[in-house]
Jmol script that loads the backbone (N, CA, C; Angstrom):
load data "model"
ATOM      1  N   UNK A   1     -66.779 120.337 -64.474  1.00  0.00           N
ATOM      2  CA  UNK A   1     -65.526 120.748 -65.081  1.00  0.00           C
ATOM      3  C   UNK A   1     -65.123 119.689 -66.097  1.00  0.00           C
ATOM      4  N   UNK A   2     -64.595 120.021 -67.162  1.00  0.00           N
ATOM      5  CA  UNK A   2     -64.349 119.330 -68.128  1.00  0.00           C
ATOM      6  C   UNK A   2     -62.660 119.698 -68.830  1.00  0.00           C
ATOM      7  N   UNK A   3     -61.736 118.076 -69.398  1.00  0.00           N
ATOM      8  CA  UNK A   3     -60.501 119.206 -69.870  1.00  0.00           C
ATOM      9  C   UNK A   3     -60.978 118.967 -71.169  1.00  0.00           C
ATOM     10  N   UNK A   4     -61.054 120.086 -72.263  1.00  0.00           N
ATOM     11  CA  UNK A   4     -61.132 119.976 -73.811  1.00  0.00           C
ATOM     12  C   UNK A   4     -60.047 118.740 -74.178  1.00  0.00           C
ATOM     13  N   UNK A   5     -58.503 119.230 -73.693  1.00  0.00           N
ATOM     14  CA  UNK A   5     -57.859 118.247 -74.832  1.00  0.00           C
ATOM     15  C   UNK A   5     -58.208 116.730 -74.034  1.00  0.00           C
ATOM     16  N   UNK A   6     -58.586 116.452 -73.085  1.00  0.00           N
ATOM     17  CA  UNK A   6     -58.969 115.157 -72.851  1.00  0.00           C
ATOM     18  C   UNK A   6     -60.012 114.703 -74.112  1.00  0.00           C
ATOM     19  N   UNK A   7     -61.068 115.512 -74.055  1.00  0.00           N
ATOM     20  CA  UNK A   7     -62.499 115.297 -74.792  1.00  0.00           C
ATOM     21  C   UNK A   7     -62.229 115.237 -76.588  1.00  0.00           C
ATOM     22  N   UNK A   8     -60.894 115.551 -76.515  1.00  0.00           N
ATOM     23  CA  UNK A   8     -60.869 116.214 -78.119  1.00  0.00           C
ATOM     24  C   UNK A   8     -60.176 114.706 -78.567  1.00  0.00           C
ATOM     25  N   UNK A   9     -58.883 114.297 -77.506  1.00  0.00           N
ATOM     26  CA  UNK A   9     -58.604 113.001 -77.830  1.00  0.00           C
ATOM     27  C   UNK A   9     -59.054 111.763 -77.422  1.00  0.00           C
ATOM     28  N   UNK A  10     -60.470 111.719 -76.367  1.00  0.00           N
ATOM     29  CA  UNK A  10     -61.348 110.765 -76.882  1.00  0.00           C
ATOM     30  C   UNK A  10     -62.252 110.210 -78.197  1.00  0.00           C
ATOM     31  N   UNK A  11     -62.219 112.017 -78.619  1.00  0.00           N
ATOM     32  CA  UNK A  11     -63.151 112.233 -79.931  1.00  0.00           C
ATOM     33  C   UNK A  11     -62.030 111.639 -80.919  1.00  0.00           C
ATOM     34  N   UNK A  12     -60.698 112.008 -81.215  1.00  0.00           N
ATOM     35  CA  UNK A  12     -59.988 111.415 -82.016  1.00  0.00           C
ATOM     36  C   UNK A  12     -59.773 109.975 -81.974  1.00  0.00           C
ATOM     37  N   UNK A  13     -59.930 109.189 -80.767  1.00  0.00           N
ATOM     38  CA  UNK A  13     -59.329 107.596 -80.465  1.00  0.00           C
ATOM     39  C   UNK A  13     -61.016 106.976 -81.014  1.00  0.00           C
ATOM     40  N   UNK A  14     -62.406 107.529 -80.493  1.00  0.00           N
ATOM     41  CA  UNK A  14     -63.476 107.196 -81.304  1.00  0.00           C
ATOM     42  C   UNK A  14     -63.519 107.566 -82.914  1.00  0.00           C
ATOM     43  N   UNK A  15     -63.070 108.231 -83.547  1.00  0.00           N
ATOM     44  CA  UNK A  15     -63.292 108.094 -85.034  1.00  0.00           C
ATOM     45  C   UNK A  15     -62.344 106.923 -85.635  1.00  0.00           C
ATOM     46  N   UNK A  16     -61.360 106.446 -85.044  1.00  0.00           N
ATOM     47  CA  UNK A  16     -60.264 105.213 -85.617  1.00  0.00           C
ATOM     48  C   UNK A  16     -61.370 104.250 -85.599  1.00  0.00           C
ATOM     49  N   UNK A  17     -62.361 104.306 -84.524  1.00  0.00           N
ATOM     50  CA  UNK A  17     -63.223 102.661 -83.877  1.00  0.00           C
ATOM     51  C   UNK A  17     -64.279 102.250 -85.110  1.00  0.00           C
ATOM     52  N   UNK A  18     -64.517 101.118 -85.347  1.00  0.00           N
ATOM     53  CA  UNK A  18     -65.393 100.824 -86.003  1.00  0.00           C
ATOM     54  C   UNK A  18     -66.879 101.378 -85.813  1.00  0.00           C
ATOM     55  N   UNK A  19     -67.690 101.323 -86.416  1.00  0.00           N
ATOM     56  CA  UNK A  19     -69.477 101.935 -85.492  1.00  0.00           C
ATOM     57  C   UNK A  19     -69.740 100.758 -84.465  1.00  0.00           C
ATOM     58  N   UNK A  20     -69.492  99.567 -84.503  1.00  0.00           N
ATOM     59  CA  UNK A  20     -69.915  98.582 -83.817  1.00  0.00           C
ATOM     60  C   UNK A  20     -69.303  98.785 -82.431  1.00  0.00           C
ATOM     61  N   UNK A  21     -67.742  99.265 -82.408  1.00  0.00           N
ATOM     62  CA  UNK A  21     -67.318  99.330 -81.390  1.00  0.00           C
ATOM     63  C   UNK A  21     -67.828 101.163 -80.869  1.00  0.00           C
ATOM     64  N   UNK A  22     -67.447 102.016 -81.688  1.00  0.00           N
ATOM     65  CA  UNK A  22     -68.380 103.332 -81.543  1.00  0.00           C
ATOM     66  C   UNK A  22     -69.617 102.895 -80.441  1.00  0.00           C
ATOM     67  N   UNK A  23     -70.261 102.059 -80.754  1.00  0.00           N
ATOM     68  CA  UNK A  23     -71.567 101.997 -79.980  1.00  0.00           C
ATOM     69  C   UNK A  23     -71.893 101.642 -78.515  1.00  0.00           C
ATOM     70  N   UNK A  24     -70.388 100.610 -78.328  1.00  0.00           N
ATOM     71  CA  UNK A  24     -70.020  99.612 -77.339  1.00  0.00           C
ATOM     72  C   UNK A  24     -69.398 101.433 -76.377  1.00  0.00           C
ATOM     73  N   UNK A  25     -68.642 102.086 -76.671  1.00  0.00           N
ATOM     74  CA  UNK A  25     -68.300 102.841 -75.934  1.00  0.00           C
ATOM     75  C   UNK A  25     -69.315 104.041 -75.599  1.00  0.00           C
ATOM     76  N   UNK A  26     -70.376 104.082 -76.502  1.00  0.00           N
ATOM     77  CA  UNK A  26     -71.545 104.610 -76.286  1.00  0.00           C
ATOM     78  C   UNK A  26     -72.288 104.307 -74.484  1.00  0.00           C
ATOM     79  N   UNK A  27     -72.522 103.693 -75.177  1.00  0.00           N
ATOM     80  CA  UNK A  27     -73.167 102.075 -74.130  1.00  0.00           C
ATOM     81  C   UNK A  27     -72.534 102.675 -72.852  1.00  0.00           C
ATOM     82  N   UNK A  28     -70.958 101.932 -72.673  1.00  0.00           N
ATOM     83  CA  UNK A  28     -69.900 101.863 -71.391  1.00  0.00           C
ATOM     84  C   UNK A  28     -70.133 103.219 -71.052  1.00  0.00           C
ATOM     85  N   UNK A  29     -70.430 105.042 -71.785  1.00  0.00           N
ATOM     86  CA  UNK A  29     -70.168 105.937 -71.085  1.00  0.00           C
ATOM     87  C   UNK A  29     -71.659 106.082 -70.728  1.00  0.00           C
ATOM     88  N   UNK A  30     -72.706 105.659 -71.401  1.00  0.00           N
ATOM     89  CA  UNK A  30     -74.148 105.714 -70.586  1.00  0.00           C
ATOM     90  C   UNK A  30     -74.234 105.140 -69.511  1.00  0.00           C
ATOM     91  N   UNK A  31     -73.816 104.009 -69.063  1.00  0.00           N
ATOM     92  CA  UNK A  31     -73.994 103.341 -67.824  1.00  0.00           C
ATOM     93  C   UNK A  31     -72.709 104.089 -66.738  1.00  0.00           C
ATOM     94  N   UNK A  32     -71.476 104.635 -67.289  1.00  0.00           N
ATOM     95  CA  UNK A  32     -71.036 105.777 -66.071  1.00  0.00           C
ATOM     96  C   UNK A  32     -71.972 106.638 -66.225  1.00  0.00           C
ATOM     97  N   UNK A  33     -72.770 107.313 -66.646  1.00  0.00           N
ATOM     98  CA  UNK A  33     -73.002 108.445 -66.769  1.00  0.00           C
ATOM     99  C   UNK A  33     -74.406 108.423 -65.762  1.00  0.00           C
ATOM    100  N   UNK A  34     -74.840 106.961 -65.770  1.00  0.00           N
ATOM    101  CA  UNK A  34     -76.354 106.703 -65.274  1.00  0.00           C
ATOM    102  C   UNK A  34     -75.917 106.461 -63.489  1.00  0.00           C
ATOM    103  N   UNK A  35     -74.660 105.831 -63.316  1.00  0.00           N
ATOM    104  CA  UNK A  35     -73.871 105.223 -62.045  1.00  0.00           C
ATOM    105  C   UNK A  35     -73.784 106.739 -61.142  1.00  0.00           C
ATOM    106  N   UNK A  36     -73.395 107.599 -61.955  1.00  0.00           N
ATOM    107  CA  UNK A  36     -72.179 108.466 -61.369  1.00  0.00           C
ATOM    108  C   UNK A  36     -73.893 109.980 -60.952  1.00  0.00           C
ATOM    109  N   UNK A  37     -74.792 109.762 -61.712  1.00  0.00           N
ATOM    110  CA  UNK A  37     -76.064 110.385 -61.173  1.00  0.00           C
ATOM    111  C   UNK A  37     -76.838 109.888 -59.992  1.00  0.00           C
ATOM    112  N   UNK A  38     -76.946 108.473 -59.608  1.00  0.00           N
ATOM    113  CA  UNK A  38     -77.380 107.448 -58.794  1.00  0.00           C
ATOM    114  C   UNK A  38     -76.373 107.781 -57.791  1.00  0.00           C
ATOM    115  N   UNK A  39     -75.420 108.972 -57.491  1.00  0.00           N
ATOM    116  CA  UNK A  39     -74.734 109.210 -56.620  1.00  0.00           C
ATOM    117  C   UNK A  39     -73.617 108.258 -56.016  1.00  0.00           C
ATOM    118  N   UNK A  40     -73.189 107.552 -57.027  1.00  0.00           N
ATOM    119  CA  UNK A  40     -71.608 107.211 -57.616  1.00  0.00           C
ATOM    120  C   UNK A  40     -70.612 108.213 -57.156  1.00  0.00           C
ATOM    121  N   UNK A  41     -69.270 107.963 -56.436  1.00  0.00           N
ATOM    122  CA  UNK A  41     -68.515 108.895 -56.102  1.00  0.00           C
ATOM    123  C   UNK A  41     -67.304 108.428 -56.782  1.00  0.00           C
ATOM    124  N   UNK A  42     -66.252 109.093 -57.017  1.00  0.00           N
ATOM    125  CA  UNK A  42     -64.939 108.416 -57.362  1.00  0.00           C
ATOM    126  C   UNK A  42     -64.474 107.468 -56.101  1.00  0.00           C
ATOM    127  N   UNK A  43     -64.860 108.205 -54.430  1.00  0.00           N
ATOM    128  CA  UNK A  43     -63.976 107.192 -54.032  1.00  0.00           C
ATOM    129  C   UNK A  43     -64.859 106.250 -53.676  1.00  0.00           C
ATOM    130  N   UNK A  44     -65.823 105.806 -54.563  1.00  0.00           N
ATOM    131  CA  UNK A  44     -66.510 104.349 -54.413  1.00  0.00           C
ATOM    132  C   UNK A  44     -65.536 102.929 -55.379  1.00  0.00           C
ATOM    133  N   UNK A  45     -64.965 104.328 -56.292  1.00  0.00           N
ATOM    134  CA  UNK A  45     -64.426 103.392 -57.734  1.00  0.00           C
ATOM    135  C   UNK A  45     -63.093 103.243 -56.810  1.00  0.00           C
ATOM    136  N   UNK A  46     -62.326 104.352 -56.578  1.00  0.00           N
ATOM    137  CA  UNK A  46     -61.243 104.322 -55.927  1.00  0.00           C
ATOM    138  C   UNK A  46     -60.950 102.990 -55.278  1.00  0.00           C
ATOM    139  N   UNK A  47     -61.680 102.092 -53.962  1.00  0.00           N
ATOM    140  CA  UNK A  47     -61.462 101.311 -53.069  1.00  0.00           C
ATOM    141  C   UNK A  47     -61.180 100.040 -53.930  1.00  0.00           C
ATOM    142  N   UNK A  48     -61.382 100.086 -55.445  1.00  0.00           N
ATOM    143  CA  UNK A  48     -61.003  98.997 -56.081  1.00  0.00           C
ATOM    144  C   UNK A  48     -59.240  99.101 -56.736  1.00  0.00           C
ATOM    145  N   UNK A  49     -58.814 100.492 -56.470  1.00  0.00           N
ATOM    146  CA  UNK A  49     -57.551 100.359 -56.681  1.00  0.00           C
ATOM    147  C   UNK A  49     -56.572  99.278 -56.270  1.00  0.00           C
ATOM    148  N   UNK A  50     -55.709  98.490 -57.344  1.00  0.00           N
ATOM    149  CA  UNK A  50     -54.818  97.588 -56.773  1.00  0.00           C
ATOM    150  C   UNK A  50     -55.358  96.617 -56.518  1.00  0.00           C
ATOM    151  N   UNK A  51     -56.973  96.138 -56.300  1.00  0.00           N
ATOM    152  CA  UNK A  51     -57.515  94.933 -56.342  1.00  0.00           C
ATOM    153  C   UNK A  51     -57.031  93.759 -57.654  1.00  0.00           C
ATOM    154  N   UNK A  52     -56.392  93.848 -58.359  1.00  0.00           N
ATOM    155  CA  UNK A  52     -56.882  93.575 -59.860  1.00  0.00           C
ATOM    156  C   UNK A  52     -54.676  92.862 -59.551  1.00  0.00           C
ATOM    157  N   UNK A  53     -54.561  91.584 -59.546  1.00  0.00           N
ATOM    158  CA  UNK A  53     -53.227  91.196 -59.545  1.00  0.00           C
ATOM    159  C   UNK A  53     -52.825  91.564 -60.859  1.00  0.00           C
ATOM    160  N   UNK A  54     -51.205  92.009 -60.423  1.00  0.00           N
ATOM    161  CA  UNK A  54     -50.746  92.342 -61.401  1.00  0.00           C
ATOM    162  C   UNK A  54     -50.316  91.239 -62.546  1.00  0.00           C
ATOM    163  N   UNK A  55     -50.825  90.129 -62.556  1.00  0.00           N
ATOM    164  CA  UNK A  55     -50.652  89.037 -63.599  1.00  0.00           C
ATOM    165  C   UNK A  55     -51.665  89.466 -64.327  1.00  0.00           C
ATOM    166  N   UNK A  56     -52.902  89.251 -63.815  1.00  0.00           N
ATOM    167  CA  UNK A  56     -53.870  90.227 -64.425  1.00  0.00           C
ATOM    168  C   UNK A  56     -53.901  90.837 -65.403  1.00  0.00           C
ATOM    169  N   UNK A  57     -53.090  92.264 -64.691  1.00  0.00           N
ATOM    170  CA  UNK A  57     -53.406  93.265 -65.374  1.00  0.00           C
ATOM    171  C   UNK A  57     -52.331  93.184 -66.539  1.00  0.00           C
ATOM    172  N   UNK A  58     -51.448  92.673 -66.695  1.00  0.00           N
ATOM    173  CA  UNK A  58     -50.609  92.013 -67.808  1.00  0.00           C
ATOM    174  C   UNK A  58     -50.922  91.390 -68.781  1.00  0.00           C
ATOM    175  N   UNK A  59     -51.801  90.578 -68.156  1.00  0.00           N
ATOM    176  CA  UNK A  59     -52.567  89.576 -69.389  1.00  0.00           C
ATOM    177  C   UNK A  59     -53.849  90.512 -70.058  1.00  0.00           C
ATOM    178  N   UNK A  60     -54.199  91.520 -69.390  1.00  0.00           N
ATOM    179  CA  UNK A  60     -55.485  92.075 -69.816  1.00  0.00           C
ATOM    180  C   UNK A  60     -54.749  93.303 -70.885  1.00  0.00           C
ATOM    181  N   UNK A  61     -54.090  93.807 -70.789  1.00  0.00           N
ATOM    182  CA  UNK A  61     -52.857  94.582 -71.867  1.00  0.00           C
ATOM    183  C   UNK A  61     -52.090  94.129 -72.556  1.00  0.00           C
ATOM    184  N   UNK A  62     -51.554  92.630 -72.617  1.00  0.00           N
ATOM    185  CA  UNK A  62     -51.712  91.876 -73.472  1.00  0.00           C
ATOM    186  C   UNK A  62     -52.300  91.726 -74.746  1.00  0.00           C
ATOM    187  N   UNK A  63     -54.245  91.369 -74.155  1.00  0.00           N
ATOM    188  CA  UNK A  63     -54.675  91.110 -74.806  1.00  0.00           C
ATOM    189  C   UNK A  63     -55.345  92.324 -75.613  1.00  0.00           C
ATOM    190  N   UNK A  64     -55.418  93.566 -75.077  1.00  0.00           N
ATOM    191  CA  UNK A  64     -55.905  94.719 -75.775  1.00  0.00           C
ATOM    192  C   UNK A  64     -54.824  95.269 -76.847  1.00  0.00           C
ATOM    193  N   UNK A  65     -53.388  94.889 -76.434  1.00  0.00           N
ATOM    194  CA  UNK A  65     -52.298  95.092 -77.438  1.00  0.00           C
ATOM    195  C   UNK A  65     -52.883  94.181 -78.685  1.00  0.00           C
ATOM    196  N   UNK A  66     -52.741  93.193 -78.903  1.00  0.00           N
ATOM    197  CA  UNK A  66     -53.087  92.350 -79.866  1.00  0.00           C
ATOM    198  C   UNK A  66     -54.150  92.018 -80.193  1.00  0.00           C
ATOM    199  N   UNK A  67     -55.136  92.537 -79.695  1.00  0.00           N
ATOM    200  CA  UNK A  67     -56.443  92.586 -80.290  1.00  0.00           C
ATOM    201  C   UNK A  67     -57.475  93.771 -80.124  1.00  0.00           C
ATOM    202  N   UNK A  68     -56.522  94.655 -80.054  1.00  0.00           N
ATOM    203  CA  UNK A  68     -57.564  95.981 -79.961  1.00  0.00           C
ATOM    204  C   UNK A  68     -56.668  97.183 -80.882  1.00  0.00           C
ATOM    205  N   UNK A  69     -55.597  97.189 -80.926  1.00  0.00           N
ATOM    206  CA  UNK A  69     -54.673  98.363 -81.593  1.00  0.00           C
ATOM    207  C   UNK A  69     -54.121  98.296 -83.011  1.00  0.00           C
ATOM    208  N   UNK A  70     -55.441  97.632 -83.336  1.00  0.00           N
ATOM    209  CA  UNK A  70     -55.383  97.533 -85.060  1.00  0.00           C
ATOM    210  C   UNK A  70     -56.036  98.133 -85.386  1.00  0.00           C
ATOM    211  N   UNK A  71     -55.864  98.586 -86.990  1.00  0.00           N
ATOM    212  CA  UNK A  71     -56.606  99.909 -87.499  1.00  0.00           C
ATOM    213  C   UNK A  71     -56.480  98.861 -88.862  1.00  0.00           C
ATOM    214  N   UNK A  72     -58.143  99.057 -89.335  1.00  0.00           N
ATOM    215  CA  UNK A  72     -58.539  98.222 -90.430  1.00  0.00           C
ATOM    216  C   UNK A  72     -59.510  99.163 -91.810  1.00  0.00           C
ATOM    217  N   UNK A  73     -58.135  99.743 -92.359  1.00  0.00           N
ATOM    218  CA  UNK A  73     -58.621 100.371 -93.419  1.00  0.00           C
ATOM    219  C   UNK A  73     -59.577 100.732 -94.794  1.00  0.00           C
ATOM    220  N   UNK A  74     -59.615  99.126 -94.169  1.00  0.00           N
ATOM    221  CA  UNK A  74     -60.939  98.614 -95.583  1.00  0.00           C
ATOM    222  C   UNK A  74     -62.393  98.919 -94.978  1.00  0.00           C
ATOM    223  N   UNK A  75     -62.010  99.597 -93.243  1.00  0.00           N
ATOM    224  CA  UNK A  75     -63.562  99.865 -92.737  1.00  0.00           C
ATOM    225  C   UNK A  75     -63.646 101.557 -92.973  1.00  0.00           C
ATOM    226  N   UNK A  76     -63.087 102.170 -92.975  1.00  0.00           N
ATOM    227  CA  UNK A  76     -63.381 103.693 -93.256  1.00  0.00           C
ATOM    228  C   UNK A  76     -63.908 104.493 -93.857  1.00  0.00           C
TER     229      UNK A  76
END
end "model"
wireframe off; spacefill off
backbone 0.3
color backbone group
């Protein structure tokens, strides 16, 4: 099962990305894609819920705010 508008606004958040990064998310969905055949379940991923301190996860959104949510026009 699949939702379109999920797939449609991954497809839109990948055309903003550079190819370099394009490739990197290539990559990240081949290795779910290779995990989740090797009989990967969600609630394998699940048991890591809430592991991750929330200082953490602050600093890690942080750093994707300010160094990931730029759009660099001179690459298009």
């Amino acid at each position: 099962m699949h939702n379109s508008a999920t797939i449609q606004q991954i497809v839109e958040c990948l055309e903003m990305l550079t190819p370099i990064l394009q490739k990197q998310v290539l990559d990240f969905t081949l290795e779910l894609s290779d995990e989740m055949q090797e009989g990967a379940s969600i609630h394998e991923f699940l048991k890591f819920s809430g592991s991750i301190p929330s200082e953490e996860l602050d600093q890690m959104k942080k750093a994707i705010e300010e160094g990931c949510e730029q759009v660099y026009a001179s690459e298009w």
